[in-house]
NUVEX-787794 format. One record per atom (N, C-alpha, C, O): residue in three letters; x, y, z. Coordinates in steps of 0.02 Angstrom, whole numbers, padded with zeros to 5 digits, always signed. Layout:
# residues N
ALAXYZ...
***
This chain:
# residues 197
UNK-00736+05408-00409UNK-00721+05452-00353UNK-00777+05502-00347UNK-00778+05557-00376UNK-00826+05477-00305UNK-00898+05526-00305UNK-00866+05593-00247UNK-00844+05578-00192UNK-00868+05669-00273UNK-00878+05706-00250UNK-00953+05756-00240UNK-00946+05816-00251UNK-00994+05740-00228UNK-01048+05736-00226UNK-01077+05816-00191UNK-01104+05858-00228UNK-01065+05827-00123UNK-01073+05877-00100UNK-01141+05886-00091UNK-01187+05858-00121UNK-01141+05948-00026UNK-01224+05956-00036UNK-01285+05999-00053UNK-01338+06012-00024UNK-01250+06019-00123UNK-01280+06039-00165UNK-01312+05992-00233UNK-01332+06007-00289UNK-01307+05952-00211UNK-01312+05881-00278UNK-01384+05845-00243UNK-01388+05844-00181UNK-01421+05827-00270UNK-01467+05774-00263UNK-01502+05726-00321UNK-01481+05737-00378UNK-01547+05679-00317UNK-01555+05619-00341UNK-01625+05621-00327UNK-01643+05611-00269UNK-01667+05632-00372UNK-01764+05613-00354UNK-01761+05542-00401UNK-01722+05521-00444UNK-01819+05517-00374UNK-01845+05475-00408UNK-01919+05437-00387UNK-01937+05422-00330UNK-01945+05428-00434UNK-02001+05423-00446UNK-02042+05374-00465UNK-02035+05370-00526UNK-02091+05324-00443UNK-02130+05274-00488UNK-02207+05276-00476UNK-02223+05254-00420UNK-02243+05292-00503UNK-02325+05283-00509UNK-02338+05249-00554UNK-02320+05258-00612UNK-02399+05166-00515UNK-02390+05133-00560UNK-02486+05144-00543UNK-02510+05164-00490UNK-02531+05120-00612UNK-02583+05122-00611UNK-02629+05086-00651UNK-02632+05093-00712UNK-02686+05026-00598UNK-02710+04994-00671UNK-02765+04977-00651UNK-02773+04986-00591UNK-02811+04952-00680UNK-02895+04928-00682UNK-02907+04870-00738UNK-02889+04859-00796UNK-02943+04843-00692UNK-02967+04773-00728UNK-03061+04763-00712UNK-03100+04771-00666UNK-03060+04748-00758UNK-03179+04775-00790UNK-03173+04697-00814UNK-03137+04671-00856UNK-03215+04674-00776UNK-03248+04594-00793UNK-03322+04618-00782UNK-03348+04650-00736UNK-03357+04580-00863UNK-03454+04578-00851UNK-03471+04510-00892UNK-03451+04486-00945UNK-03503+04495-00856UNK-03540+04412-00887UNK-03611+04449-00926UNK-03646+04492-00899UNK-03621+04422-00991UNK-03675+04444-01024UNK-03750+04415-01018UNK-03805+04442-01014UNK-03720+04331-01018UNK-03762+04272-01003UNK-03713+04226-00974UNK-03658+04238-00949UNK-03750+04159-00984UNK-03720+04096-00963UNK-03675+04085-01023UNK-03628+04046-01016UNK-03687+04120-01091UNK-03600+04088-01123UNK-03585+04151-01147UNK-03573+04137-01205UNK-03577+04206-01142UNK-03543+04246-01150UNK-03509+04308-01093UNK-03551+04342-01064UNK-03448+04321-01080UNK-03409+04366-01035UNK-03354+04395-01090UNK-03329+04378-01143UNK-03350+04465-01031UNK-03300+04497-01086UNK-03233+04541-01016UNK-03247+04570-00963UNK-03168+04526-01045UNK-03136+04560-00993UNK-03089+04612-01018UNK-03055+04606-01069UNK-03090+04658-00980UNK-03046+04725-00998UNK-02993+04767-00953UNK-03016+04805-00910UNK-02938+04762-00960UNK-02864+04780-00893UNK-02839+04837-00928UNK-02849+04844-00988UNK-02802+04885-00891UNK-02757+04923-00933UNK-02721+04950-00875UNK-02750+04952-00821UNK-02652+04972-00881UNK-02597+04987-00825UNK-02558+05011-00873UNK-02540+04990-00929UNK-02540+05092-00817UNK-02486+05139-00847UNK-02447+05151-00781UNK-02464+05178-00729UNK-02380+05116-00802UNK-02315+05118-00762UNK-02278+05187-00775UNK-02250+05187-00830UNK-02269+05254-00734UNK-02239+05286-00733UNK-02168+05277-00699UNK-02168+05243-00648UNK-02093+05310-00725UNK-02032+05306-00687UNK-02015+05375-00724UNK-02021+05397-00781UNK-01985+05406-00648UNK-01950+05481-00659UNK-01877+05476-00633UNK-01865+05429-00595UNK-01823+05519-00650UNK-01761+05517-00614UNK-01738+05577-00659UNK-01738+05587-00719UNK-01713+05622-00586UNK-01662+05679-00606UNK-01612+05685-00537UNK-01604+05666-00479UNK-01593+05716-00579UNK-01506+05720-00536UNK-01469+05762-00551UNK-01456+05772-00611UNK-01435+05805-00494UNK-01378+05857-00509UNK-01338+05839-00469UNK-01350+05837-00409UNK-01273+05819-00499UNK-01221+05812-00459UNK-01135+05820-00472UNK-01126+05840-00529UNK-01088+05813-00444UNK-01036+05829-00467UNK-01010+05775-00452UNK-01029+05746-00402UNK-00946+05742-00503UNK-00923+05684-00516UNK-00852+05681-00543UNK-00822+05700-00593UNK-00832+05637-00467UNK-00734+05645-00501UNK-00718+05619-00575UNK-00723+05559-00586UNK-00702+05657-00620UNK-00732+05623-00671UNK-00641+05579-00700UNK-00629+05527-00731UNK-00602+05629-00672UNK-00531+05580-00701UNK-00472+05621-00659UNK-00481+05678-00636UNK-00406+05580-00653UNK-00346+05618-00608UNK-00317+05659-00688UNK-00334+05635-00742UNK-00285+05704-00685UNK-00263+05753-00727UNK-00201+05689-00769UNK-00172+05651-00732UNK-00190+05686-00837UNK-00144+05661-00863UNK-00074+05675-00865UNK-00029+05644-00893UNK-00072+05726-00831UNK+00005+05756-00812UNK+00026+05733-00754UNK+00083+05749-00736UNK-00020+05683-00704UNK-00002+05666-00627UNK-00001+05582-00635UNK-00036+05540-00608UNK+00044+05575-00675UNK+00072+05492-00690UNK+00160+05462-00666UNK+00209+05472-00702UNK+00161+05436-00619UNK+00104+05366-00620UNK+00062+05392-00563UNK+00068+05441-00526UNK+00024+05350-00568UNK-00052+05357-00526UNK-00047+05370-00443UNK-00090+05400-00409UNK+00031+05333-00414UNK+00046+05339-00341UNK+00038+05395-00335UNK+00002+05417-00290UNK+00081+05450-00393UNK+00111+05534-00361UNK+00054+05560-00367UNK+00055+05616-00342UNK-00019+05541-00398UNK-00065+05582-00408UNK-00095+05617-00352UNK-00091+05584-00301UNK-00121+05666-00346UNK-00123+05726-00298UNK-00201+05747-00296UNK-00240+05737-00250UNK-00215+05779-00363UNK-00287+05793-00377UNK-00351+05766-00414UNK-00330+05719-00447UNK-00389+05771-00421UNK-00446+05750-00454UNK-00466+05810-00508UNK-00455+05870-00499UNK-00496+05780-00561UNK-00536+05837-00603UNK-00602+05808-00613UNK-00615+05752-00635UNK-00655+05866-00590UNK-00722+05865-00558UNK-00769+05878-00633UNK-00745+05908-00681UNK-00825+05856-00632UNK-00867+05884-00699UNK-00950+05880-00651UNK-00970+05837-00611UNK-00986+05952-00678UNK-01046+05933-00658UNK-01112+05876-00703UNK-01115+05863-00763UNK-01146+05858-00660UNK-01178+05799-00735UNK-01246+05814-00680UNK-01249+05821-00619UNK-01318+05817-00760UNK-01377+05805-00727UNK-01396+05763-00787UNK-01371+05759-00843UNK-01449+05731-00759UNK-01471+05680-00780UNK-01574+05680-00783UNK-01604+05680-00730UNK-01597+05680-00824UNK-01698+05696-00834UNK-01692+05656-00870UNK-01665+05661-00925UNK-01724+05591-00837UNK-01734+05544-00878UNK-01833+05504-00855UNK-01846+05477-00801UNK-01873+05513-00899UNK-01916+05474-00905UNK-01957+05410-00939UNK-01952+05404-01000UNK-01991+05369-00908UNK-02009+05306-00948UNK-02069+05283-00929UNK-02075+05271-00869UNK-02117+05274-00967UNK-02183+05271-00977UNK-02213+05189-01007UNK-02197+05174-01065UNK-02255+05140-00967UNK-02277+05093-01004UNK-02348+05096-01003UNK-02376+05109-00950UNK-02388+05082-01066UNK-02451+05096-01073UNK-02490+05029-01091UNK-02491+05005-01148UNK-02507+05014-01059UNK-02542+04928-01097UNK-02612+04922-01065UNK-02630+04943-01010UNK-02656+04881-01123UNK-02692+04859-01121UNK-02705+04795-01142UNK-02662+04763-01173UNK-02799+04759-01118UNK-02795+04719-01157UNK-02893+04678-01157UNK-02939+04672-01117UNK-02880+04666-01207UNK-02962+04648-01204UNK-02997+04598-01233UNK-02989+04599-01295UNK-03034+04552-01212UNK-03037+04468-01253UNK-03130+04456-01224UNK-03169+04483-01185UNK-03130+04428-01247UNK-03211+04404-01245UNK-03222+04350-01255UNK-03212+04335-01314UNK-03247+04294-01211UNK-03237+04225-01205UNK-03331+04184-01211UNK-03383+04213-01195UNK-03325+04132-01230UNK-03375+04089-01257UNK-03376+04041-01255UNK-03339+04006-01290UNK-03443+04003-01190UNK-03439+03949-01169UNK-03497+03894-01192UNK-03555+03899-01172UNK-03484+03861-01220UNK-03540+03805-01253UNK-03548+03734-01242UNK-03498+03703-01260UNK-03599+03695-01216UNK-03621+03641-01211UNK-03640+03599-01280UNK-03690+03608-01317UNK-03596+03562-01286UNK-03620+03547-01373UNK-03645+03456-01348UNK-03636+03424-01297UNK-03673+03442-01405UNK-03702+03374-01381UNK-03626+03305-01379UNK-03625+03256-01343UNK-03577+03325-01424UNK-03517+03287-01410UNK-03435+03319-01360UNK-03378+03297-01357UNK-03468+03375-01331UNK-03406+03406-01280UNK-03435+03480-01269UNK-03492+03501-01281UNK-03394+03505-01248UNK-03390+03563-01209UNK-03341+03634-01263UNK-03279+03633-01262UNK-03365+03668-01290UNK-03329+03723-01345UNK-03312+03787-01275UNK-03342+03815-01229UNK-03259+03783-01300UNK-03229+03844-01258UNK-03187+03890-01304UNK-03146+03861-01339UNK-03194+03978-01311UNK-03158+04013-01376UNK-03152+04076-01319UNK-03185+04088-01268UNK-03104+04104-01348UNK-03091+04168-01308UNK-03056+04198-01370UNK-03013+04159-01392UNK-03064+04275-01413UNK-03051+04321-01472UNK-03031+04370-01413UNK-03049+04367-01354UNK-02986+04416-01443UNK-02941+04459-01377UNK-02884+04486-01418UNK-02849+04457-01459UNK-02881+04562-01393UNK-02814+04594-01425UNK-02773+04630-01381UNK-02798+04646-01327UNK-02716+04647-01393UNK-02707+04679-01317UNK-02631+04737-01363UNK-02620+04729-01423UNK-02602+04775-01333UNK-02555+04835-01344UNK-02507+04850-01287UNK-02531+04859-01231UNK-02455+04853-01296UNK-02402+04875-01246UNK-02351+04941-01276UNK-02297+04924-01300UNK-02369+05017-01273UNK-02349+05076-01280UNK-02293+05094-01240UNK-02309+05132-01194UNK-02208+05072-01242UNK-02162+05106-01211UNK-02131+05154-01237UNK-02118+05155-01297UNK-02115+05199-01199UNK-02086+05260-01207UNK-02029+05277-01166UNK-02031+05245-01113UNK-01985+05311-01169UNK-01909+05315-01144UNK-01902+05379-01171UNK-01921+05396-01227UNK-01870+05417-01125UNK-01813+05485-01134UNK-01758+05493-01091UNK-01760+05514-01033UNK-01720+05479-01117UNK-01650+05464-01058UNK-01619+05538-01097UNK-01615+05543-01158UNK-01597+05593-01047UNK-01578+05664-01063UNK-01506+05660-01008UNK-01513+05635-00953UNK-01457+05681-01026UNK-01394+05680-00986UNK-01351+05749-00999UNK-01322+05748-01054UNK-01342+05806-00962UNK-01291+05855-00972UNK-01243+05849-00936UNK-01242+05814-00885UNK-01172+05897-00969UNK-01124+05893-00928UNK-01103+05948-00923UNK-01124+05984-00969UNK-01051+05990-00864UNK-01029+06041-00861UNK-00956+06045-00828UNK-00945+06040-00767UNK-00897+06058-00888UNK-00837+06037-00888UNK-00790+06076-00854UNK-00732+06063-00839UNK-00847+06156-00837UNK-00819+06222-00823UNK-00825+06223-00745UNK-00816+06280-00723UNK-00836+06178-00700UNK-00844+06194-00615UNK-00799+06225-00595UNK-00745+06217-00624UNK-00803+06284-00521UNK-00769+06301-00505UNK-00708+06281-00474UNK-00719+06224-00453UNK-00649+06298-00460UNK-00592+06252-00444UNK-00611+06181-00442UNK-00625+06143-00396UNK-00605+06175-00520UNK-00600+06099-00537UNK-00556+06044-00502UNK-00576+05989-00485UNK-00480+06075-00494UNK-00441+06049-00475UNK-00442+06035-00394UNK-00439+06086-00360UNK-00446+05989-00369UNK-00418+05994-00276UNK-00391+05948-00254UNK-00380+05895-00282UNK-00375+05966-00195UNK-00304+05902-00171UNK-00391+05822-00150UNK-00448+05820-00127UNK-00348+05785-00173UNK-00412+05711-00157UNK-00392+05728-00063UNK-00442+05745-00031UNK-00353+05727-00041UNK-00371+05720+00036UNK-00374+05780+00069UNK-00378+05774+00130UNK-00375+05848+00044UNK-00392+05896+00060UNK-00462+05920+00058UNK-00490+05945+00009UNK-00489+05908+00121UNK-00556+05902+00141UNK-00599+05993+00115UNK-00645+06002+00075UNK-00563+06042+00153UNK-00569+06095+00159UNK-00573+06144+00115UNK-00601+06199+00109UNK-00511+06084+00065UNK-00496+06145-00012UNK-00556+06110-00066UNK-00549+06113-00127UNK-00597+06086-00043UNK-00631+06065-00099UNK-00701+06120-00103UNK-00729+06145-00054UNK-00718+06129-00171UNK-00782+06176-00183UNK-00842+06120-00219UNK-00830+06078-00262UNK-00914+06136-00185UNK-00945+06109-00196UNK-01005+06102-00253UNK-01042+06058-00275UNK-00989+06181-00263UNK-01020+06188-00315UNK-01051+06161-00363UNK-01019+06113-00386UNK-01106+06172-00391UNK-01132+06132-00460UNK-01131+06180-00511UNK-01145+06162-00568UNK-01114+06245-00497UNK-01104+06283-00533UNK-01169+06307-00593UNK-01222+06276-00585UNK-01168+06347-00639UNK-01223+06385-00663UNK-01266+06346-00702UNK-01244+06322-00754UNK-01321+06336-00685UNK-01365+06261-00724UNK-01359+06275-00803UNK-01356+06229-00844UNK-01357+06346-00821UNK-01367+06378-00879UNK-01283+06326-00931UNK-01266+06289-00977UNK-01270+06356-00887UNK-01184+06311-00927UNK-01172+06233-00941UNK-01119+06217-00968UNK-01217+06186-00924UNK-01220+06118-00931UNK-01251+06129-01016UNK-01289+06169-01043UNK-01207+06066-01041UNK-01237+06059-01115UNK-01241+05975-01124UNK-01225+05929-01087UNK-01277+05980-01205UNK-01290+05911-01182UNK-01225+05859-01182UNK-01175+05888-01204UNK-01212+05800-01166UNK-01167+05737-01175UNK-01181+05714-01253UNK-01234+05714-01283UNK-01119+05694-01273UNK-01092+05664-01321UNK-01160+05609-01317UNK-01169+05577-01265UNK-01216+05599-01389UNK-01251+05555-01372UNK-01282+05550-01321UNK-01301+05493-01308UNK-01300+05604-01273UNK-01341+05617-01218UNK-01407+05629-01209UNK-01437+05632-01156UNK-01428+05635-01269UNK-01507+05635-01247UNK-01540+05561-01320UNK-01528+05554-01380UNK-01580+05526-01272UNK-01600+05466-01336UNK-01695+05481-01313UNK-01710+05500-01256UNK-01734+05471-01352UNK-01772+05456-01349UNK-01816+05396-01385UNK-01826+05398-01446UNK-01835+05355-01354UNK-01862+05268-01380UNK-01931+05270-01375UNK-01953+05298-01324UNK-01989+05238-01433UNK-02033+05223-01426UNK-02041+05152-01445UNK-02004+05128-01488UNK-02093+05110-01412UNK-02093+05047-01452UNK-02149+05034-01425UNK-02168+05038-01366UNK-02184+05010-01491UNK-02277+04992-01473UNK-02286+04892-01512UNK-02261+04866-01562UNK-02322+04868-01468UNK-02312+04799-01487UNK-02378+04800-01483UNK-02394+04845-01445UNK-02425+04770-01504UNK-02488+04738-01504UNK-02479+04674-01543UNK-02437+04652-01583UNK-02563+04645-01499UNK-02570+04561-01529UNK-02622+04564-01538UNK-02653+04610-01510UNK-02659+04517-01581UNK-02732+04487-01589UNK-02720+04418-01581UNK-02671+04386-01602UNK-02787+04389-01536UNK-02763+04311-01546UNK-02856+04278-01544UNK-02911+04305-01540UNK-02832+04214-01551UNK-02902+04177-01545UNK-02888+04101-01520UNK-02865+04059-01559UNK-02900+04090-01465UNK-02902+04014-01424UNK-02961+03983-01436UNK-03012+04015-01427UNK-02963+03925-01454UNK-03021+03882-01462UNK-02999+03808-01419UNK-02939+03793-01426UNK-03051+03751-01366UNK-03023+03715-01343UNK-03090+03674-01350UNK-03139+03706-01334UNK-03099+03622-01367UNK-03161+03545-01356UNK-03122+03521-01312UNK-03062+03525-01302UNK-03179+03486-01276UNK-03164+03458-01243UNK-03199+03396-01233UNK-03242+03401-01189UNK-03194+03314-01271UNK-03270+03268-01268UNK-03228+03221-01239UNK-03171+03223-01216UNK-03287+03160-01249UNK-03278+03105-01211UNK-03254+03100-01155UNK-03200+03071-01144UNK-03302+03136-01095UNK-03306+03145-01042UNK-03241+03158-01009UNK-03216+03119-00968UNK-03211+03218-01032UNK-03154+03253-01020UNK-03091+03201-01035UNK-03034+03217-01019UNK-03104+03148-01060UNK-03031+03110-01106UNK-03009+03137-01142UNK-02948+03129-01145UNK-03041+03185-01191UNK-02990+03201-01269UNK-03005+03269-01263UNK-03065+03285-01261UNK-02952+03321-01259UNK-02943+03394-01277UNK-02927+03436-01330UNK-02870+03460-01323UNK-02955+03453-01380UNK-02927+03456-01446UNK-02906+03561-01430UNK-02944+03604-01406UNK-02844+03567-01451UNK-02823+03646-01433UNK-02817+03670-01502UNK-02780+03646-01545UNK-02856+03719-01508UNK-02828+03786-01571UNK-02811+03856-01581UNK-02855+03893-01557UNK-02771+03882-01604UNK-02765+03929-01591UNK-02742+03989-01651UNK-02720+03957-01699UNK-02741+04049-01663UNK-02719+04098-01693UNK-02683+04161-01682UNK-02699+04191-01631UNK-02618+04196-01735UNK-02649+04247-01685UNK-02601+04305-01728UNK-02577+04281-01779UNK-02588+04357-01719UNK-02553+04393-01780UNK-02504+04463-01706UNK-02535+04492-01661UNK-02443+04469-01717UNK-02404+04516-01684UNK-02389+04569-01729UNK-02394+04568-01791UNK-02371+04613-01696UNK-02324+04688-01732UNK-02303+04701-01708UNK-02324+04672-01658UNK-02242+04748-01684UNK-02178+04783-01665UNK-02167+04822-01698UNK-02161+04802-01755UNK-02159+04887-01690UNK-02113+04937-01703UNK-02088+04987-01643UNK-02122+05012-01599UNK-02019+04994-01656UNK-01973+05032-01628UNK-01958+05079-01655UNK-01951+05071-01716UNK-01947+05150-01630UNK-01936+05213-01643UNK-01883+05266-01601UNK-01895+05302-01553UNK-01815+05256-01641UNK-01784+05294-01574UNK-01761+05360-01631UNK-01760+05367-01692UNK-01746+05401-01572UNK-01726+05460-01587UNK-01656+05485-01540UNK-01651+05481-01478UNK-01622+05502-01571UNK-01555+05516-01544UNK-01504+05591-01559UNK-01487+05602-01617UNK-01495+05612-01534UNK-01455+05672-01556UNK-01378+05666-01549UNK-01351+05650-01496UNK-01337+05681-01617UNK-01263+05661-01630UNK-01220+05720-01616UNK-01246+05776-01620UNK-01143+05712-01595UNK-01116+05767-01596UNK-01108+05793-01674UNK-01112+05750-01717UNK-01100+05840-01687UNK-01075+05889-01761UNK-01010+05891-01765UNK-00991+05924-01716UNK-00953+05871-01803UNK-00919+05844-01830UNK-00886+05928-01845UNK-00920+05962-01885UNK-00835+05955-01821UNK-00808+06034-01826UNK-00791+06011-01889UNK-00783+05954-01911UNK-00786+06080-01922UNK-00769+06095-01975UNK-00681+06102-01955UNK-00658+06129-01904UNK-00631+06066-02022UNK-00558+06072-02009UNK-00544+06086-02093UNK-00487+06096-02113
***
């Protein structure tokens, strides 16, 4: 039940950006180089029917809504590159073709979420247009959500090496190849604190 109002809004954001560098050295050597950084933004203030009161059961007699304010700053970042250098040879029994090349993919994530439980006349009639307040109420008073703010990193890189012959007048293709990965992931998360009883 979106009560939204118009004091609430929704940005969002994508800048994406990349370059690609090709140079031939000679007739058997070239080298190529790309890299692209995907930006995404999103924030939001808004107010959100968040549940009917548990005292207005069953659900027919229910009357009002209870409202919560929620914002939302969330950013995500991809960083990649990649770079290989290729080698072309005329051999007296085929054709040597090799390309050595490494490349990196840097993501990043911050998903941030507050809530604010205190809005003004929380309570209002659902079809009472007039009695409703729109408020988002004091930004200062939003705290964070249960598990509301995560932050993720994860960086992958590769090294590889392609090798391809090619003889007997393009009949037989012999393919080789190498190549070594990594991954790591890094999140960060903030927990609720557990009251003291």
């Amino acid at each position: 039940y979106n009560t939204a109002g118009p004091e609430t809004y929704a940005n969002q954001k994508q800048i994406t950006t990349s370059v690609e560098l090709t140079h031939t050295f000679n007739e058997h050597f070239s080298m190529r180089a790309a890299a692209a950084r995907d930006e995404h933004y999103y924030d939001a203030v808004r107010r959100v029917g968040a549940q009917i009161p548990p005292n207005q059961v069953p659900l027919s007699m229910a009357s009002t809504v209870v409202v919560t304010g929620n914002i939302n700053d969330d950013k995500r970042a991809i960083d990649s590159w990649q770079v290989d250098f290729t080698g072309s040879f005329d051999l007296p029994f085929g054709k040597l073709k090799a390309v050595v090349g490494t490349s990196s993919t840097d993501a990043s994530a911050r998903i941030a979420s507050f809530v604010n439980n205190n809005l003004p006349q929380r309570n209002f009639p659902i079809f009472n247009i007039a009695a409703r307040n729109y408020s988002v109420g004091n930004l200062a008073a939003y705290v964070p959500q249960a598990t509301g703010y995560t932050s993720e990193t994860r960086l992958d890189q590769v090294q590889y090496a392609l090798g391809t012959l090619t003889a007997w007048d393009d009949r037989l293709t012999l393919l080789a190849g190498v190549g070594r990965g990594t991954s790591a992931t890094y999140i960060k998360q903030l927990l609720n604190a557990t009251p003291a009883t």
